[in-house]
N, C-alpha and C positions, 0 to 999 in steps of 0.2 A: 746526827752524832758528830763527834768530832771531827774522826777522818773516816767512817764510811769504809773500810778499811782498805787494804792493797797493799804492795812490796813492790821490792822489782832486787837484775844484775848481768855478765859475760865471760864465758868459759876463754882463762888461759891458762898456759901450762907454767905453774909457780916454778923457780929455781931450786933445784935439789936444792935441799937442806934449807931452805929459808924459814925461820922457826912460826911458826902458824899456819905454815901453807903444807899441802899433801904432798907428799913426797914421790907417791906410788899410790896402786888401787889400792893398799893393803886400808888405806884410812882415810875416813869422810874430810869433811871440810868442813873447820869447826864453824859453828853459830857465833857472829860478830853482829848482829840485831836480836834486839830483846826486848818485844814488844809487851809491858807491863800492863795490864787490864786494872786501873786504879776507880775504875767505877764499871757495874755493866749498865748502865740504864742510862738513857739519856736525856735530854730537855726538849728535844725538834722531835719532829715525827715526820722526816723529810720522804715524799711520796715514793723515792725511787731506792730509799733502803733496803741494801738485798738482806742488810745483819737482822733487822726487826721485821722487814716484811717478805722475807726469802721465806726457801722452804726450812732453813735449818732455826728450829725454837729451842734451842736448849740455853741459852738466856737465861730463859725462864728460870728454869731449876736450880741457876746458880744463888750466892748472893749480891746485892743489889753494889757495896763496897768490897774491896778487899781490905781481909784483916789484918792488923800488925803482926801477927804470926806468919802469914801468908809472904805479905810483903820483906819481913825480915829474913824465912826461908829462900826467898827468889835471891835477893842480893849475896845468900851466902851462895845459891848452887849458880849463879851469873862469876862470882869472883871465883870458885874451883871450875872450872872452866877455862876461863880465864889464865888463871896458873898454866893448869894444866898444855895448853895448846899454847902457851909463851905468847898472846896477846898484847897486841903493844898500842892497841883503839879496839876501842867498842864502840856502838849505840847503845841507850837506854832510851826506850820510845816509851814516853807516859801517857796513853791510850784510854778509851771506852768504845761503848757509850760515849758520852764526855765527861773525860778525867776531871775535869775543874769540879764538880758536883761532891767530889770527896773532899773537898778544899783544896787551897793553895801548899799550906804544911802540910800534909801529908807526902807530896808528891817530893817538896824540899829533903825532907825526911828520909824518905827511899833512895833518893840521889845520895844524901849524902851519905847513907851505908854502904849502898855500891862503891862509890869512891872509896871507903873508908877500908873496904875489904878486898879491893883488888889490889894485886901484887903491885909493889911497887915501880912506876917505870909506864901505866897501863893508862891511859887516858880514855874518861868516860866522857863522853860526846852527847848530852841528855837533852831532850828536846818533846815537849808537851805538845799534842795532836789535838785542835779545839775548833770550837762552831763559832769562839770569839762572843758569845752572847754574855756569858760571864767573869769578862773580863773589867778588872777595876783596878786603878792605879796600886791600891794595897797590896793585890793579889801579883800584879805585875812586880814591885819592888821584891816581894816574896821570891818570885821565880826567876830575876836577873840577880838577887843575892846567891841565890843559890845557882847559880849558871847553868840555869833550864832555860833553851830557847823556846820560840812560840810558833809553831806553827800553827796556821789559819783554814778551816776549809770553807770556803765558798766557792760558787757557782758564775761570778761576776761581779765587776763593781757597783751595779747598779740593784734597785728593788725589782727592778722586769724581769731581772737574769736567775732572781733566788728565790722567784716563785712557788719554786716544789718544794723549799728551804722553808716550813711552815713548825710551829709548835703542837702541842695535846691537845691545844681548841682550834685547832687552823690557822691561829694568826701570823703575822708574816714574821720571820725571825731577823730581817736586814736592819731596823731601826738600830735592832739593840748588837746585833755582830757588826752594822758599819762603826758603829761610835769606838768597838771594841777593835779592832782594825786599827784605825785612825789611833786611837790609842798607842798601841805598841810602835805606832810608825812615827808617832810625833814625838814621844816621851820616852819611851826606852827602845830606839833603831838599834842598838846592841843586841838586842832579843830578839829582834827580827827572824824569825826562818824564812821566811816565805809564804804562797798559798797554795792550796792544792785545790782544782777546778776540776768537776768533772764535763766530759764533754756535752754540749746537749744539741744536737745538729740543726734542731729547730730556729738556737739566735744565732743573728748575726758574726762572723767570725770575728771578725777583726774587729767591730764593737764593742765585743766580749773582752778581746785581749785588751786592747788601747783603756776598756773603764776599768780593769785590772791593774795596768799600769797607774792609774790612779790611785790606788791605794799603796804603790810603792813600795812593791814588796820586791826583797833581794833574789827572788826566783821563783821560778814557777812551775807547778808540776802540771800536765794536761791528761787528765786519765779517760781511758774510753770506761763507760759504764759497761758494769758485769755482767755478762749474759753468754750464754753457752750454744749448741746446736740443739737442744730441748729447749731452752726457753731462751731463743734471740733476742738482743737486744734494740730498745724499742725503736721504730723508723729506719731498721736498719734495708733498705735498698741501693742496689748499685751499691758505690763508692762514700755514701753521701760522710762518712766520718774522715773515710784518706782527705775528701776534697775538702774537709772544713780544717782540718789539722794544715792540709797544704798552702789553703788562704791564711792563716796566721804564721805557717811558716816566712812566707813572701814577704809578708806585712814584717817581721821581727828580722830576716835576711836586711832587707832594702833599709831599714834604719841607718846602716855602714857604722852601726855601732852596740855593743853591747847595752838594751835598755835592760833587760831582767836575765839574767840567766834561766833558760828554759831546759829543763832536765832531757827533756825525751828528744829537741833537737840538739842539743850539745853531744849527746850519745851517741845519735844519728848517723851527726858529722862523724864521731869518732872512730866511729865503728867502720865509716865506709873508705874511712883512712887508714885500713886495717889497723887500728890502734884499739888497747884494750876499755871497756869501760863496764860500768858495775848497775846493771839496770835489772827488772827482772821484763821489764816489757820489751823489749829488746835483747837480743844479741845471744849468747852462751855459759854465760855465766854459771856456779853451781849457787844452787841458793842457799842463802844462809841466816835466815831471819826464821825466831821462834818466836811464840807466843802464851805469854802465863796469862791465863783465867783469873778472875776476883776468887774461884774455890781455890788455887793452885794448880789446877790442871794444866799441863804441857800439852799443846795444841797447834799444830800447820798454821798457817794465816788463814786470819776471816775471810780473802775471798774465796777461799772453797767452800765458805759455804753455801755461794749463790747458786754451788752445783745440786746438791741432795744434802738430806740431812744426813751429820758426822761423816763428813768428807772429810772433817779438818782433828776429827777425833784423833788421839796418841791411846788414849789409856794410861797413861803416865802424868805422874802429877811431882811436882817437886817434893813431897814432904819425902818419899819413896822412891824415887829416879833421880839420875842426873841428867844433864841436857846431852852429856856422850850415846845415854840410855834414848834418848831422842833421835838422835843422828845415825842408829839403826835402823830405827823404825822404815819402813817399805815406803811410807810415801816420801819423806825425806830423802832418801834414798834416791827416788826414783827422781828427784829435783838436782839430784846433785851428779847425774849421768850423760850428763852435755847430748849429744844427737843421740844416742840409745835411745833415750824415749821418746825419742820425736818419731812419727809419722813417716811413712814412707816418700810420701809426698813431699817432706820437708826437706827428709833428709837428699833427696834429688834435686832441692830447689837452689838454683846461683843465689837467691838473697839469704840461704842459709843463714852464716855467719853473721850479716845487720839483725836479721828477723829475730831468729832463735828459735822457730815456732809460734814467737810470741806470746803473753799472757799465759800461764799454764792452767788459769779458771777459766779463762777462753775456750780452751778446747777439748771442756766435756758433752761427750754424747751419751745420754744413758742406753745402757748395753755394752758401750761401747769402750765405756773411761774415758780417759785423758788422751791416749795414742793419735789424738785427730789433729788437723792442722786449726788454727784459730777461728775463731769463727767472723775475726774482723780479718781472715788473711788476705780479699780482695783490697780491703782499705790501708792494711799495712803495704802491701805492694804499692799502690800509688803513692804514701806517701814518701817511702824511703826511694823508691824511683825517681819522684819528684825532687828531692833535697839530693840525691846525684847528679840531677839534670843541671842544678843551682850551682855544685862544687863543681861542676866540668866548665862550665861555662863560668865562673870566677877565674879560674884557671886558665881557662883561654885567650880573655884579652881585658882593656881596660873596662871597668864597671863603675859604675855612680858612689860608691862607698867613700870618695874623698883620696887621700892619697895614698898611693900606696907606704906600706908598712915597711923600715927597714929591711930586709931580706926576704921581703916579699916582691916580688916583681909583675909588673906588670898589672894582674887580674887579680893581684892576690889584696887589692885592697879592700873590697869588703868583705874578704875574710877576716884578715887585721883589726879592719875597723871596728866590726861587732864586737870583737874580742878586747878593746885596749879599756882602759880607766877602770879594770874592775875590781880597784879592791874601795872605790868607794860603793859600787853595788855590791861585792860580795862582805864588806865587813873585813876583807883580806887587808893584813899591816902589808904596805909598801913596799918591805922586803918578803913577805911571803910568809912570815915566821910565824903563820897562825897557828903552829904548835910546834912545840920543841924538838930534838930527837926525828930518827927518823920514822917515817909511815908508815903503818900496820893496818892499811887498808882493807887487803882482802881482794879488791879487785882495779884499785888506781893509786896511784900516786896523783900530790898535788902541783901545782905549782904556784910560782908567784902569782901577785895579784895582776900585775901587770900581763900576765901571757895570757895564751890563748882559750882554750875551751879547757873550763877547770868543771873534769871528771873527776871530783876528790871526793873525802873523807869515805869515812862507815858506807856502806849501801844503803842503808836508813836512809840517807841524804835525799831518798826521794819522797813515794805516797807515805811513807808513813812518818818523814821527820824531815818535811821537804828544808832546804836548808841546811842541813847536819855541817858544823863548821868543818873545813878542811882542817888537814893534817900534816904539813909540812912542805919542806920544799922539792921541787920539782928531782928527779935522777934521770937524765936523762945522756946516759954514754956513745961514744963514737959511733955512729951511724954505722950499719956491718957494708959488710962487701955488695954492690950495687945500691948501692942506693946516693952515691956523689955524682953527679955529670964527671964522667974521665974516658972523654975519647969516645970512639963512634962505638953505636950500640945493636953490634950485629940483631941481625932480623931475631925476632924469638927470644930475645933475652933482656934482661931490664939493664940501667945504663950502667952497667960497671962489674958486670957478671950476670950467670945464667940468674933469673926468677926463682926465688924457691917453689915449695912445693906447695902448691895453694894459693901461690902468689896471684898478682894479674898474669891474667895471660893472654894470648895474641901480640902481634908483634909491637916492639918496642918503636920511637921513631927514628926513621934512616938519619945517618949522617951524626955530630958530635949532639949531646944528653944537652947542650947550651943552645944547641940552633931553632925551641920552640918555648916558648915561657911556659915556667913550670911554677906550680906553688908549693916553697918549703915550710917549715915550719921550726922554724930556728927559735933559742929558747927566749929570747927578747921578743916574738912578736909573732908569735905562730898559734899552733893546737897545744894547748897545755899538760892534754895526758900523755902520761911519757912511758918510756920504758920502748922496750921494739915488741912490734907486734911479733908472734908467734907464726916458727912458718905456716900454721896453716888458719889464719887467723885476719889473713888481707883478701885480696879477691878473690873470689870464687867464678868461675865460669868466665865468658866474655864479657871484657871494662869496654864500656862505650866509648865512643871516638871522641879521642881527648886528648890534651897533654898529659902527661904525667904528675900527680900531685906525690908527691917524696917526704918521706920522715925526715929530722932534721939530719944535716951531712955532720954536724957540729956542733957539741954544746956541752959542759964540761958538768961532769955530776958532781955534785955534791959532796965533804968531805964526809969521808965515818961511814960506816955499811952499809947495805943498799938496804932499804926498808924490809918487813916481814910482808912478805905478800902483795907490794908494791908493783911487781910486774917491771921492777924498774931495776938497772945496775949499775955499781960504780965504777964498771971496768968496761970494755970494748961490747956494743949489744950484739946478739947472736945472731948468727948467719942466718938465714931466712926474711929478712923485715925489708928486703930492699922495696924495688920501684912498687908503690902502691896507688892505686886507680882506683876512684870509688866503684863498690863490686855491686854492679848491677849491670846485666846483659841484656839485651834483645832492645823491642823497641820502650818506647816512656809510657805506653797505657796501661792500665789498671794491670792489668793481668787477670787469672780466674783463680778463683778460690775453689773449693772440692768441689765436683761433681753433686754431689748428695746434699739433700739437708738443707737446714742453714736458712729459707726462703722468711724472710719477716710475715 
């Protein structure tokens, strides 16, 4: 199928009164994804399908298309929505099966009602989810007139890697998804999304990634395949996923330069810089991606369905609900409750706030629900452990990355590095201005092309629209109280006042906040998600023996308001974000996952 499905995002606390974002428990967190079901059937028969070979068939029963009715109701109850929660970005994810199967117009079609009917001010961010098989420069012209981007899913650049990537009689689907690939990358890179890979532990890592890079795509999603504590996913022993994520992390680190934008490390980073970012595989975020069926059914994302059948059921369909009607619903609900529904186990754990739990189809146990910790959480520990191990020691002294970066000192050059030239990878104009006004994220703010790790646009931006173009420029206000080097920084406290609450903790280093190289991230050349992290939003537990990696001290926001939901302000950021450590404690091994269960 297209994209096989999946989401992702990180719970922070929005600025009273920021219009779209919650104010209070009294009101959800509206839906800014809108995954459109524009075909249910697909052309691959890809072996590891959990949507067609799961337990959930109700497919079936739908229709094969959705109808101009169907379609025309979605865009109207997507635009009052819209209104209603002052949305200032969306996503529109055009989804199957694979979408392409209804044709190219149809899908033009539906974008250009949704644009047509949202309030004015609201930018739709629309981006097609495909296997690449049926792609032809027609259909391509089609979808970049109507400013649908393309995202791709494959398994690797090569025919060895997309083996289980097979059609209705078994034959290999890469012949005809490479050409279609090569396609969007040669003849219309405007459309580019990127690709979305699932993981497969079996190839080679770094193999995997480097023949990816060959197809040139402006980023890349890396998803673990769905599987839960009843039915784990397959060859899952030991670590063997943290370790294969870890070898392509090293391989994409050690470049000292941004080759692709990789979603789930960019995050990674973000997150362990207590900075906010918008994943569902990672972090805290509330979620906020819906899904319309080819009937019009209001629907969770397809991957619950890898759990049981109608995991992902509402009962709710657009002709007769709205998406508000949605955003009650219990399982919604229960996605949109930061550590409440996580596991007690979770909620104990120092990688908390990186983790998230992780995966929310991850962590069903029948009997049991959702309430479990993931069933990748040995492999998520190593990997986010590992990319801490990566950011302490950048930080600590000179590394291979080439030179260091303006206001980066010392270690901080392969952070820089990866990060510099990217708006010829991301499609980003030169000043950042890849859309007007400010950003109504949801869960980031952008920045320029030139900065650091751009956690931007819609949350779509990942499995389901990997790519989704950012949304404006960076807001990034006066650094709060500790967080500048000024003057020696008594024992216990970060360098320029006590830590907030959540912050790192353990003692700060003796003597003045300049006497050990530190990595900032100043808005010319640092981490590009901006805003202050939340106090309680940076480290958790015991930061491993390091220097301190700091938000920027400095960097002047933006004229005109702070974005809706951007996390970001135009005035002094709030007390709590000072010295932040990437938050992982104890030693760098795997760690252990539940007690119970789980055993491949």
């Amino acid at each position: 199928m297209g994209g096989a499905g999946v989401s992702e995002q990180a719970m922070t606390d929005p600025a009273p009164g920021t219009p779209g974002r919650r104010t209070g428990p009294e009101g959800p967190f509206p839906f800014r994804q809108f995954i459109v079901k524009m075909h249910g059937r697909c052309n691959l028969a890809c072996t590891y399908c959990y949507l067609y070979e799961g337990p959930d068939g109700s497919w079936r029963d739908r229709p094969a298309a959705a109808s101009a009715a169907v379609l025309d109701r979605t865009a109207t109850r997507i635009a009052e929505h819209a209104e209603r929660h002052a949305l200032r970005d969306l996503a529109l994810v055009l989804h199957g099966g694979e979408p392409l199967l209804a044709g190219a117009g149809p899908l033009a079609e539906v974008t250009g009602r949704v644009r047509e009917l949202v309030p004015r001010g609201c930018q739709v961010h629309a981006t097609v989810q495909t296997n690449a098989t049926l792609l032809t420069e027609e259909r391509l012209a089609v979808l970049a007139d109507a400013g649908i981007r393309v995202g791709i899913s494959l398994d690797g650049g090569t025919a060895a890697h997309n083996r289980r990537r097979v059609d209705h009689a078994g034959r290999p689907s890469w012949p005809a998804a490479a050409r279609g690939a090569r396609l969007v990358a040669e003849r219309f890179p405007e459309s580019y999304a990127g690709l979305l890979t699932v993981v497969d532990p079996t190839l080679d890592p770094v193999e995997t990634y480097e023949s990816l890079l060959g197809l040139r795509p402006p980023a890349l999603d890396l998803l673990l395949p769905h599987g839960n504590w009843t039915a784990p996913p397959p060859g899952r022993t030991g670590v063997r996923y943290g370790d294969w994520l870890c070898a392509v992390f090293d391989r994409w680190w050690a470049a000292g330069r941004r080759e692709v934008r990789v979603r789930l490390f960019e995050e990674c980073v973000a997150l362990l810089l207590g900075l906010p970012a918008a994943t569902e595989a990672l972090g805290l975020a509330p979620f906020d991606a819906v899904v319309v069926e080819t009937d019009g059914s209001i629907e969770q994302v397809d991957s619950l369905k890898s759990a049981y059948p109608g995991a992902a059921r509402t009962g709710l369909d657009v002709f007769r609900h709205t998406f508000d009607d949605a955003l009650r619903h219990p399982g919604v609900a229960a996605r949109q409750a930061g550590t409440a529904s996580l596991a007690g186990e979770c909620r104990a754990c120092p990688l908390l706030r990186v983790c998230g739990g992780g995966h929310y189809a991850h962590r069903y146990r029948a009997g049991h629900g959702f309430r479990n910790p993931s069933v990748y959480c040995a492999d998520l520990q190593r990997f986010i452990r590992h990319v801490s191990s990566r950011l302490t020691a950048a930080a600590g002294g000179p590394t291979p990355g080439g030179p260091a970066a303006s206001g980066l000192p010392g270690g901080g050059s392969v952070v820089s590095g990866l990060l510099e030239g990217g708006s010829a990878a991301n499609g980003f104009p030169e000043d950042g201005s890849a859309a007007k006004g400010p950003s109504a994220t949801g869960q980031s703010a952008t920045a320029p092309a030139s900065v650091g790790l751009s956690v931007v646009g819609p949350a779509s931006a990942g499995p389901y629209a990997v790519g989704t173009v950012p949304v404006g420029p960076s807001a990034i206000g006066p650094a709060p109280a500790g967080t500048s080097a000024a003057g020696p920084a008594p024992t216990g406290t970060s360098a320029a006042g006590p830590a907030s609450a959540g912050s790192a903790v353990g003692p700060a280093p003796a003597g003045p906040a300049s006497a050990g190289p530190s990595v900032s991230a100043p808005a010319s050349a640092g981490v590009s998600v901006v805003g202050p992290a939340s106090a309680d939003s940076s480290a958790v537990g015991s930061a491993p023996a390091g220097p301190t990696v700091t938000a920027p001290a400095t960097a002047p926001a933006p004229a005109g308001p702070a974005s809706a939901g951007s996390g970001a302000s135009a005035g002094p950021a709030s007390a709590g974000a000072a010295s932040v450590r990437p938050v992982v404690s104890g030693s760098a091994a795997a760690g252990t996952g539940p007690a119970e269960g789980g055993a491949s």
